[in-house]
N, C-alpha and C positions, 0 to 999 in steps of 0.2 A: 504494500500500500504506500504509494508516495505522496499523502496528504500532508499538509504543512500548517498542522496545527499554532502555532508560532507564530508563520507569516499572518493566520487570522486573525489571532490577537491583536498583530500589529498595525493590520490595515485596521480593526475595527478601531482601536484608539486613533488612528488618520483622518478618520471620517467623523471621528465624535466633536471635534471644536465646530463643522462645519455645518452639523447636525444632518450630514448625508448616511444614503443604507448603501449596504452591501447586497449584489445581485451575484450569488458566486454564481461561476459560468459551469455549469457540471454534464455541460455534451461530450459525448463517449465515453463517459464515467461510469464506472458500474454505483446501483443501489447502493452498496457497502462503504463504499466514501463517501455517499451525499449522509449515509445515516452516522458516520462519523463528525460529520461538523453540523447535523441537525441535534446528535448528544450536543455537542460544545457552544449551543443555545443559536444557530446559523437557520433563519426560516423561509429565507425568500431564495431562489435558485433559479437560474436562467439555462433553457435547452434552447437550441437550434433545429432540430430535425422533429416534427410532428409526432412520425411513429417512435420515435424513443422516448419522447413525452410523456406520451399515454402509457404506454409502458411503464414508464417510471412510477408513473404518479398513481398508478393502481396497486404498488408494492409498498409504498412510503405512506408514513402518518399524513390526515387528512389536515392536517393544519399549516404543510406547507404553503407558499404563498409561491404560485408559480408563473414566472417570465416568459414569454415567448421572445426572443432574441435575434430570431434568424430571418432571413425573405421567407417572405409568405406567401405562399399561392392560396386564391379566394376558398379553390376547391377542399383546402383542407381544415378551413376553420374549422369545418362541422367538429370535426376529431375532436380537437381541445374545449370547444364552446363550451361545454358541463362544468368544468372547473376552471382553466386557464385566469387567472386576475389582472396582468397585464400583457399586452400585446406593443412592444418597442419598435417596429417595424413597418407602421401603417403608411405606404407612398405612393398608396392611389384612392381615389374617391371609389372607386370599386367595392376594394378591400372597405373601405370603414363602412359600408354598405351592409357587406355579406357579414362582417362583425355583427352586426347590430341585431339583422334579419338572423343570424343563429342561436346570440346570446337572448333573443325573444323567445325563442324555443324553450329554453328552460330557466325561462323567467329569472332572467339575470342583467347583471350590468359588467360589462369589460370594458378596463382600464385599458388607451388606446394612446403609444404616442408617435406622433406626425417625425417621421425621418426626414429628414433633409441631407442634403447632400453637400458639404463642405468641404473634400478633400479633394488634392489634385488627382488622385488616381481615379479616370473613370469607369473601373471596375465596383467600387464603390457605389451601392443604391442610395435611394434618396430622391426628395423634390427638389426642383430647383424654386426659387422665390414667387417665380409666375406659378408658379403649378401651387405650390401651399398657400399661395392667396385665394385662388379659383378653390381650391378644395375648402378653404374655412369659410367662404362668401356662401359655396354653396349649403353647408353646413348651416349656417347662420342662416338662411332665410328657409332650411328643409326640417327644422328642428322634430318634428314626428318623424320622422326616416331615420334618426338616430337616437330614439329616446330607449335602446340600452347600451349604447358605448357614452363612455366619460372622456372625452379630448384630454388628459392631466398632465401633457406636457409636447414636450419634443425630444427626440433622439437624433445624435451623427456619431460619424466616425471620422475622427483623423486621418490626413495623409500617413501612411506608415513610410515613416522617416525618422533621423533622430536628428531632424534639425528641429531641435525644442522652438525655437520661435516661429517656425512656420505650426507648428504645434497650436500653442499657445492664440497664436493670432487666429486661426481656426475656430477655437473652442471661443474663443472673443466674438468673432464677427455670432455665430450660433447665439450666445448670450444675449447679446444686444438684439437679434432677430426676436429670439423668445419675449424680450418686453417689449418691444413693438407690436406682437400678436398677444403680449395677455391683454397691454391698454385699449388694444383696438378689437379686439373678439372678446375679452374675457375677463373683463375690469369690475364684473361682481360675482366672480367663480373663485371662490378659494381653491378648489380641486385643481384648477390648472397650472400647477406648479411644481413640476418634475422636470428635470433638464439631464436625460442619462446621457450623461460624454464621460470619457475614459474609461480605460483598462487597465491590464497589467505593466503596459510598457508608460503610460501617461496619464494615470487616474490624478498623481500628485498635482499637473499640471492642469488637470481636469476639476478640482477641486478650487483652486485659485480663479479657478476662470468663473463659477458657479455653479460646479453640479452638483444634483440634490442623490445622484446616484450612478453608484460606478458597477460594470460589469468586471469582474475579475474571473478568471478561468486558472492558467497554468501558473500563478505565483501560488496558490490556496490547492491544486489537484496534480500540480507537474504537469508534464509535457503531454499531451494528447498522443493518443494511437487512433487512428480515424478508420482502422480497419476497412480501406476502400471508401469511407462514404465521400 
């Protein structure tokens, strides 16, 4: 088991001045290391792949709090709809569509946040600023069509680089977007107030810049085996 009880301790005191959570990243991890740092009091945990999702989460205590982290295709909301609490990934008006219309099904509400696109590499998903205006205008005037997703923030991803100010400046321009869209969509919404930027290689610089939550995977599980995926 290469779980690094330690590193968690350390990240959660990193995150505690800033009053941010920790989403450990636990895709291709087995059961057995998420219920290791679920003992060491760790409740929220972020997958990428659907089907290991649901898998997971039918083995594990029902009180985790689970992330969805990865691109999403609309077709497989259905899977996670039952339980899933937040959905990081949301970069089409589609998708927050087919959220809403499945979290209806079992009379629920999912936590939903708007990716954008911030890094130079355009491998990287995300809106671009024309596309997240169109999707929150439409949003704003469609309000039934979404009455069970919760909009509660935004999500990006950094260039992966280690030019920390190309970094930094990233997670800045993102910040300053987010208050632009809470004053102008959401200026009597307390719930919109999540900004997940960073990881393992820049959560610290993610932190300084505003986030209310960081995705950590290989500092807190070691190195990933992706077994093909």
């Amino acid at each position: 088991m290469a779980i690094n009880i330690t590193a968690h301790k350390a990240v959660l005191s990193q995150l505690a001045p800033y009053n941010a959570r920790l989403v450990a990243v636990s895709k291709t991890k087995p059961v057995e290391d998420i219920k290791a740092f679920y003992e060491a009091g760790q409740r929220i945990f972020g997958e990428n792949y659907v089907q290991e999702l649901v898998e997971k989460q039918a083995q594990l205590p029902a009180d985790i709090e689970w992330h969805f982290i990865g691109h999403l295709q609309s077709n497989k909301v259905k899977y996670m709809a039952p339980f899933v609490h937040t959905i990081h990934a949301v970069d089409t008006l589609k998708l927050l569509q087919e959220i809403s219309k499945q979290a209806a099904k079992h009379q629920r509400t999912i936590h939903c946040l708007l990716q954008v696109h911030i890094a130079a590499e355009e491998t990287k998903f995300g809106m671009n600023r024309q596309e997240l205006q169109q999707l929150l205008e439409y949003w704003a005037a469609n309000a039934p069509q979404f009455s069970h997703v919760r909009i509660a923030g935004m999500m990006g991803m950094a260039t992966n680089t280690t030019n920390e100010t190309q970094i930094r400046e990233e997670f800045h321009q993102l910040h300053q977007l987010f208050g632009s869209v809470k004053s102008t969509f959401f200026n009597n919404h307390d719930y919109f107030r999540e900004l997940s930027i960073g990881m393992s290689a820049d959560y610290t610089i993610a932190l300084e810049e505003g986030s209310t939550m960081v995705r950590i995977g290989s500092l807190l599980f070691g190195e990933r085996n992706y077994n093909g995926k």
